[in-house]
Each structure stands twice: as C-alpha cells, then as structure tokens.
C-alpha positions as CSV (number, residue, x, y, z in Angstrom):
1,X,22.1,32.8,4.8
2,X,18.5,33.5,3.9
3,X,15.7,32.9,5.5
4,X,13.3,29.5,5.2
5,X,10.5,29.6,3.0
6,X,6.7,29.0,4.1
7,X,3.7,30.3,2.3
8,X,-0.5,29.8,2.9
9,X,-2.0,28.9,-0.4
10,X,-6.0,29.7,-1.3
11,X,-8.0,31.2,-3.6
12,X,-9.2,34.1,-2.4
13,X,-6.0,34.5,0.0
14,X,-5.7,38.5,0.5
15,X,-7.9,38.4,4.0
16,X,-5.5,35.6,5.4
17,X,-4.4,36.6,9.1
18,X,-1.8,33.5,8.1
19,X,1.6,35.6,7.4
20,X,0.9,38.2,10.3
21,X,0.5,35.2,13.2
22,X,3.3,33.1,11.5
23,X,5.7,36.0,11.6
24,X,4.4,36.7,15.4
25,X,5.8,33.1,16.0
26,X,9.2,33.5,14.0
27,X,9.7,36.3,16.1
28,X,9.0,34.6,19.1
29,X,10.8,31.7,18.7
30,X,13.6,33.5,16.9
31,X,12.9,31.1,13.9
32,X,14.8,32.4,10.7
33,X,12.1,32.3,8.0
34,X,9.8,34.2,6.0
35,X,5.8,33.6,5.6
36,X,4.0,34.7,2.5
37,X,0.8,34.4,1.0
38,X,-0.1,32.8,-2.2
39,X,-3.2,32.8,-4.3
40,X,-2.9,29.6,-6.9
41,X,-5.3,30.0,-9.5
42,X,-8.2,27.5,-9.1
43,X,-7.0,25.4,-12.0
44,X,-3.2,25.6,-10.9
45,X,-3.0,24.2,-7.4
46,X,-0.7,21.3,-7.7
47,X,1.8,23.6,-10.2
48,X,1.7,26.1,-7.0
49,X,2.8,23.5,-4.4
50,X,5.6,21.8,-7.3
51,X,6.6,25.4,-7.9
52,X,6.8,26.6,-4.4
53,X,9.0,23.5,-3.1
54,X,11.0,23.4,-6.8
55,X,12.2,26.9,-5.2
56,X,13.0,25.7,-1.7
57,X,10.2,25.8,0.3
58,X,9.8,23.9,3.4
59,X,6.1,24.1,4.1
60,X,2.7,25.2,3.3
61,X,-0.7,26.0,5.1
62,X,-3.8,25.5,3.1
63,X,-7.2,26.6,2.9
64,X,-10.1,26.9,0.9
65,X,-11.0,25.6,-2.0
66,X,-7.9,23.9,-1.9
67,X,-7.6,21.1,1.2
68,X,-9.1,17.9,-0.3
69,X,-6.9,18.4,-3.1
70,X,-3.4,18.8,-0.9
71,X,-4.5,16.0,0.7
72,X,-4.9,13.9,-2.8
73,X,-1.4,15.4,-4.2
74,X,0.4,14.2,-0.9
75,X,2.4,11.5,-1.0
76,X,2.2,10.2,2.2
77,X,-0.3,11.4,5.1
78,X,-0.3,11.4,9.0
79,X,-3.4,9.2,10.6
80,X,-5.0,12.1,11.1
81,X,-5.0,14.1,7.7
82,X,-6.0,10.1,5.8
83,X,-9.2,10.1,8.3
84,X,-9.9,13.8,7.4
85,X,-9.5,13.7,4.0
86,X,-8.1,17.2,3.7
87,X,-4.8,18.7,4.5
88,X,-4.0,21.9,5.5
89,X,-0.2,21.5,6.2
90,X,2.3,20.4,3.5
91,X,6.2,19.8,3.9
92,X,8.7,17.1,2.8
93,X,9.3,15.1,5.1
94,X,13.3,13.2,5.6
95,X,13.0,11.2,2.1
96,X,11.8,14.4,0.3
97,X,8.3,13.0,-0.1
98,X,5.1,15.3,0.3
99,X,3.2,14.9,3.3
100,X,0.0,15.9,4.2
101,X,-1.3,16.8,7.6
102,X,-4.3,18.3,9.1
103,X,-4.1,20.7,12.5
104,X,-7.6,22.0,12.5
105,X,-9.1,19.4,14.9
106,X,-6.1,20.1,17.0
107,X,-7.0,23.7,16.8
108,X,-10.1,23.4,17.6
109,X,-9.8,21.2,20.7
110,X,-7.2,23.2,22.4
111,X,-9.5,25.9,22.0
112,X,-12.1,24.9,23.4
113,X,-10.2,22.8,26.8
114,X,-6.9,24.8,27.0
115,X,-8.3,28.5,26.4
116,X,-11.8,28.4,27.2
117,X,-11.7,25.5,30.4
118,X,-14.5,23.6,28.8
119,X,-14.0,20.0,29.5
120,X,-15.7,17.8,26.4
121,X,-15.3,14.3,28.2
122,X,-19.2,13.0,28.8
123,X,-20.6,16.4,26.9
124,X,-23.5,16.3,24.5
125,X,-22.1,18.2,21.6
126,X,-24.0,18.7,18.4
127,X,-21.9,20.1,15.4
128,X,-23.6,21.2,12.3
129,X,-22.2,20.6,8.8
130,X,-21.0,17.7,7.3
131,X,-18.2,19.6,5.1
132,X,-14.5,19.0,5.2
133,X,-14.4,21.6,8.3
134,X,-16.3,19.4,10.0
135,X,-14.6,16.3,8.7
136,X,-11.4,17.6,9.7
137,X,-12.4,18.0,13.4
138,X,-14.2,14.6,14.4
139,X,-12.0,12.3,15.2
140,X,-9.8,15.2,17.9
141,X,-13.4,15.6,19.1
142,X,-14.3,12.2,19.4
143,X,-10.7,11.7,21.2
144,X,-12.1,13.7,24.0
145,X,-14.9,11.2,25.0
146,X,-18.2,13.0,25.0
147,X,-20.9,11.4,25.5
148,X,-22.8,11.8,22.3
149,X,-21.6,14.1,19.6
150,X,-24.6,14.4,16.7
151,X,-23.6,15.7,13.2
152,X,-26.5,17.4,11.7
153,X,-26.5,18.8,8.0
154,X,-29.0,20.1,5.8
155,X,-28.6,16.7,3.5
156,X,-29.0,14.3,6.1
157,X,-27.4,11.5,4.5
158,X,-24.0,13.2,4.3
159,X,-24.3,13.3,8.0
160,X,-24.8,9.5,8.3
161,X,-22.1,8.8,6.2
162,X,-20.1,11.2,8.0
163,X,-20.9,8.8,11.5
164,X,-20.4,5.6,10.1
165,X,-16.5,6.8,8.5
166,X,-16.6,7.7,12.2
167,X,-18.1,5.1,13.8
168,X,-14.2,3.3,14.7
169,X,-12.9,6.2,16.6
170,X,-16.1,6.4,18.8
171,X,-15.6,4.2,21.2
172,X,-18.4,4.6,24.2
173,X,-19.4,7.9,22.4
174,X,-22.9,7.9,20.7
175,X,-22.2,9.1,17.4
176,X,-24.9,9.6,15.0
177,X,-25.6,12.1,11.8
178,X,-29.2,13.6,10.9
179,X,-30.7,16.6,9.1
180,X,-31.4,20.0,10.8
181,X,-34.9,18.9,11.6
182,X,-34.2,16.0,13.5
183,X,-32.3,16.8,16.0
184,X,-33.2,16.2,19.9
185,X,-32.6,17.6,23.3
186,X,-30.8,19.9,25.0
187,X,-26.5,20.4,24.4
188,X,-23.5,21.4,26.3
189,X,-22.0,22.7,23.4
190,X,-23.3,23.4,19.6
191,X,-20.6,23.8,17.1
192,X,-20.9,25.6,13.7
193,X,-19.2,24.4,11.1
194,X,-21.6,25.9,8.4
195,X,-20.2,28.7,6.5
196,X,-23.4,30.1,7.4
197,X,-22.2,32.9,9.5
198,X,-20.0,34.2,6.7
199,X,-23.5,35.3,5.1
200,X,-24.9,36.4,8.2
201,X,-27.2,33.6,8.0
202,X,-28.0,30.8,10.5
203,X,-28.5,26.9,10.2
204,X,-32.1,26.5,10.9
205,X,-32.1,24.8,13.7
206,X,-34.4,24.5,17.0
207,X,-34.3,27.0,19.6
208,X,-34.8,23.8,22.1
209,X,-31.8,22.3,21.8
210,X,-30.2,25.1,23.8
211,X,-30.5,25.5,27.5
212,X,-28.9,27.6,30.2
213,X,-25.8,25.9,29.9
214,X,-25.2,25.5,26.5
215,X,-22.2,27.1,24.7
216,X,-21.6,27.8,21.6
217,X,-18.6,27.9,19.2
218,X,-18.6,28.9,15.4
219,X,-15.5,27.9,13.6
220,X,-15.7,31.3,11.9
221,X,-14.3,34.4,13.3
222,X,-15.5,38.2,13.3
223,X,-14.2,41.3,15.1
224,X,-18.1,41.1,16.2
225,X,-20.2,38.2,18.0
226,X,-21.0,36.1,14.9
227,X,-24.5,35.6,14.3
228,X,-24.7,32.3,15.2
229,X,-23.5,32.6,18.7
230,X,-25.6,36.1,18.9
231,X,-28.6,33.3,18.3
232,X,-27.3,31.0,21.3
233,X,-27.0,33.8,23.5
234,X,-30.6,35.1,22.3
235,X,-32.0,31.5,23.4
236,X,-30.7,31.7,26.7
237,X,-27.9,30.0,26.5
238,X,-23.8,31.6,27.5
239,X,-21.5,33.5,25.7
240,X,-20.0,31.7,22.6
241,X,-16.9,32.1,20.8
242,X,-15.4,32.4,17.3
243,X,-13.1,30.6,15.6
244,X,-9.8,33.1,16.3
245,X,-8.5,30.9,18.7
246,X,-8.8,27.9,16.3
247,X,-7.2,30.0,13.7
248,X,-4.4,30.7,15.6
249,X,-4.0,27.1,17.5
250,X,-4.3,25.3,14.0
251,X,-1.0,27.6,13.0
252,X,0.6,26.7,16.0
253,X,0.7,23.5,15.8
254,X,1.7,23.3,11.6
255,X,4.6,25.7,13.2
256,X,5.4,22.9,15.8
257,X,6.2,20.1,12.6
258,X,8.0,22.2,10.9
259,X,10.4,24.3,13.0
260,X,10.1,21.9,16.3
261,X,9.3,24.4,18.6
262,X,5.6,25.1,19.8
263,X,5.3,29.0,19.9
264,X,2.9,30.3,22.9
265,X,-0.4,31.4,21.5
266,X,-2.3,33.7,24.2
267,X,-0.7,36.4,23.0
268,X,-1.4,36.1,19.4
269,X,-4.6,35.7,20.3
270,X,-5.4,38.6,22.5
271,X,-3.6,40.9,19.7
272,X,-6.1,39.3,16.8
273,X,-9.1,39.7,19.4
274,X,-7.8,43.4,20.2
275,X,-8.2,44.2,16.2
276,X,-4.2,43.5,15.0
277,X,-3.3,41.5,12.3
C-alpha cells in the first residue's frame, strides 16, 4: 500500500517550510502520506496540477505566483476561495471535480484569537495592501466584527474597490479602502500584508496611527522581528508577530479537508519559532 500523495506548488518553491510541517502532521495524526514540493514552471501551472492528479494525487497547497490562477482552473470553489479570488488548496472532491479553497484567512484569524488571545470583535484594525494576501483574509476578518477595519494601499483605488467587493460581509463593521496617506487615528491592531518586509522595507505610513496599545502583525515571517513590527515597537506600540503562526494554521486547516483530522499546531509552531524546519 503506498502512501497518499500531496505536494505545494510555486515558483520559487525551495524555501517552502510546507513538506517539513505537513510531514510533522502525518506523523502526528498517523496519516499515511507523503508531502513534496513542486516548482511548476511559470508558463506550466495548470499542466503541473493535470499532471500531479493524472498520477494520483489527492491535494495541493499553493502559493506564489500561482493562487489566482488555481482559483481560475478550479472547477468548483468553497464560498470562501469565490470571494477571495485565489486558492491555495486544491483536491477532487466526491465527483472527481477540482475544487478550490482558500485557508489563509482562516490562518490568520486563529492566529491572531487562538494563539495570541487578541479578541478582534469591536477593534480598529488597519491592514495595508490590497493584493491577493489581503484579499484572501477580509472576509474571516470581517467575520470577527471589528469595529472598523480600513484597507490602505499605495493605489488607493484598489483599496476602494477592495471595500466595496467587501462591503456585503461587513455588516455593522466600517469598512472603507484609502491610500497610505490618508489614513486616520489610532489602531488596535495594524496588519501588513505588503511584501514590503521581504525587502526590508516599510509601507510609508504615519507614526500616529500607533499608540500604546497597538499591535502589530506582518503576514511575513523571519527568524528575526521583521522590520515592520521592529517600526511598531519603535512607535511605542507592543510586541508584534510574524506570519509563522499563519503559515502553520493555514496548513492545518488544508490538512483538516483532506485527511479529516485537525492536527494540533503549538507544537509545530514552537519548533519553526525555535529555528527547525
């Protein structure tokens, strides 16, 4: 009997931490399967997924620059991967057709209220960006009921845009979009979901809108504090965190649809934040 077949697909894929938490789960959950990495040529996506499923594959995590179009090969898409627009979990669902879901919201909020105890019901939360990261996350954010959750962006119209798809999930939330410049007040909680930190760099924003109990979170991760919440602690505001526990709570949760068992994550987490992996 061998083993069931899963796979992360991107382009670059050699840094994924993917195969080492997926096989932490297997192990776990005594789950028979194996977990391998997969760089599809940036021209040869969709022959990657056929191919991979032709052979027998059950499911595939995917990242960048590849989510909008898993989400456009899919055949059929949970409610949450259509509002995304990006996927990053593929599998064939019970009539064999490709389906498309998206985890990273999910990630993200259990990060932020299971891990890290930070209630978002009647927050002010500004996220900046207006890419498919930030796409992906709205509508688990706006689940949570903040009070006002403000996407800024460099191009402020993408941030508009991005309120009005929005708008319908909002409920008493005050959802708006704007540029980097016009953003007001003080936050509980300032999300980055720029890939600015990957440069070192930082969304120009205001030191104002942080005060002495603002947090910040930066959907990317480092072995050191990223530079964007090295800039919210610098402004007086607390200790942030990176986007490890995301990482690994996105990949719980593709684990949970396909092997129907949700594998415990605190571990996994302490072992990526202790330098395994």
């Amino acid at each position: 009997m061998t083993d069931d077949l899963y796979a992360v697909v991107g382009n670059p894929i050699s840094h994924s931490k993917s195969p080492w938490i997926h096989s932490h789960f297997a192990r776990q959950t005594d789950q028979a399967m194996e977990y391998t990495a997969i760089q599809a040529p940036l021209a040869g996506f969709e022959d990657t997924v056929t191919g991979f499923f032709d052979r027998g594959g059950k499911g595939l995590n995917v990242t960048v620059p590849f989510k909008e179009q898993a989400w456009k090969m899919a055949r059929r898409r949970t409610p949450r991967a259509e509002k995304a627009g990006a996927a990053n979990t593929l599998f064939l669902d019970s009539e064999g057709l490709l389906t498309a879901d998206n985890t990273d919201g999910k990630g993200l909020v259990v990060d932020l209220t299971i891990n890290s105890g930070f209630a978002l019901t009647d927050r002010r939360v500004l996220i900046l960006g207006a890419g498919g990261a930030v796409r992906g996350v709205l509508g688990p954010l706006l689940a949570e009921h903040p009070r006002a959750l403000v996407i800024a962006n460099r191009t402020p119209d993408k941030a508009r845009s991005l309120a009005e798809l929005f708008a319908s999930e909002a409920g008493a939330t005050e959802l708006s979009g704007c540029g980097f410049d016009g953003i007001e007040g003080e936050f509980d909680l300032i999300i980055n979901g720029t890939s600015a930190s990957l440069q070192g760099d930082l969304p120009p924003i205001s030191p104002s809108l942080v005060g002495p109990e603002t947090r910040g979170y930066d959907m990317m991760y480092s072995h050191e504090v990223t530079p964007f919440n090295r800039w919210v602690l610098d402004q007086g505001g607390r200790l942030g965190t990176d986007g490890v526990g995301m990482l690994v709570e996105q990949a719980a949760e593709s684990f949970a649809i396909w092997r129907g068992v949700h594998p415990e994550t605190a571990p996994v987490i302490a072992a990526l934040r202790s330098g395994a992996g």
